[in-house]
C-alpha positions in Angstrom: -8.5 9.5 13.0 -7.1 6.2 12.0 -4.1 5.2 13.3 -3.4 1.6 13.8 -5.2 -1.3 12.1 -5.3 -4.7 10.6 -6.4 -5.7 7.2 -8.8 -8.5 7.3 -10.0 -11.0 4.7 -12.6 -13.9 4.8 -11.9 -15.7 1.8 -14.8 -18.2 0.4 -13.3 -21.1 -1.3 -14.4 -23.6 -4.1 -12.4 -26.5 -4.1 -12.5 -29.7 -6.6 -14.7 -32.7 -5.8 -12.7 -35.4 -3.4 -10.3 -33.0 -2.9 -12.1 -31.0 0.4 -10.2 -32.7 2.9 -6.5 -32.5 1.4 -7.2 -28.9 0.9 -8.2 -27.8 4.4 -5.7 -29.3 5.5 -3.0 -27.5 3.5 -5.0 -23.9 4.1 -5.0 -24.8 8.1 -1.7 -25.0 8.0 -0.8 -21.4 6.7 -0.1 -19.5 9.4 -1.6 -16.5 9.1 -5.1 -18.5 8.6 -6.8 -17.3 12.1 -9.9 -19.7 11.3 -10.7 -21.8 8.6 -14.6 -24.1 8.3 -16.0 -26.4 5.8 -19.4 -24.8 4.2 -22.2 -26.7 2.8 -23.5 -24.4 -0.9 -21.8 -22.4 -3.5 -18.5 -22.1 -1.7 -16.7 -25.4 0.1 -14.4 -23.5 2.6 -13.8 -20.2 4.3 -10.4 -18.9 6.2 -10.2 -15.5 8.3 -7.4 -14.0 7.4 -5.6 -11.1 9.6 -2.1 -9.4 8.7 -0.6 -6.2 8.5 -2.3 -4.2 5.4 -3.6 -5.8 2.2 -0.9 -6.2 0.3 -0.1 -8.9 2.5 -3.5 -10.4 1.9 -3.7 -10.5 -1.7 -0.2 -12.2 -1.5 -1.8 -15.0 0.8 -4.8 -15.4 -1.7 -2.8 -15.3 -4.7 0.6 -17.2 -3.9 -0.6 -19.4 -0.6 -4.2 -20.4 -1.2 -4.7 -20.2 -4.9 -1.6 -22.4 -5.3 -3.1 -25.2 -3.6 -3.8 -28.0 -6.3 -7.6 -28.6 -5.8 -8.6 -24.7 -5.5 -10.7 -23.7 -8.1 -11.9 -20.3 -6.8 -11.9 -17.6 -4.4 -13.9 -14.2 -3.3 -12.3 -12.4 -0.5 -14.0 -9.9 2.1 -12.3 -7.5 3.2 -12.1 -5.3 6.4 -10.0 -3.7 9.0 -9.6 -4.7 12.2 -8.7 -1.7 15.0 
């Protein structure tokens, strides 16, 4: 039985030509971004996201990382972490 566990996200991130750098930089700086790597294909960045249920990780996406000027998409993965 489950009794305790995280909600976990890996969110894959398009962001807006000449604007990679200014946006990692904003998404490192959330704190509940855990890890965060520049990709090379479809998807420019993606964050590891760990917090309390996923409530709190849709709230992240929506209001933290969508808000960025410079995002133009995200796909989140989610999980639990025991």
């Amino acid at each position: 039985m489950l009794t305790s566990f995280m909600a976990l996200g890996f969110v894959l991130i398009k962001v807006a030509p000449g604007k990679e750098k200014r946006v990692y930089d904003r998404i490192a700086n959330i704190k509940e971004v855990e890890e965060l790597y520049p990709l090379f294909g479809e998807y420019d960045l993606i964050a590891k996201i760990v917090v309390k249920d996923f409530e709190e990780l849709s709230d992240i996406v929506v209001n933290k990382i969508r808000a960025i000027d410079g995002v133009l998409e995200t796909k989140t993965l989610t999980g639990a972490k025991f």
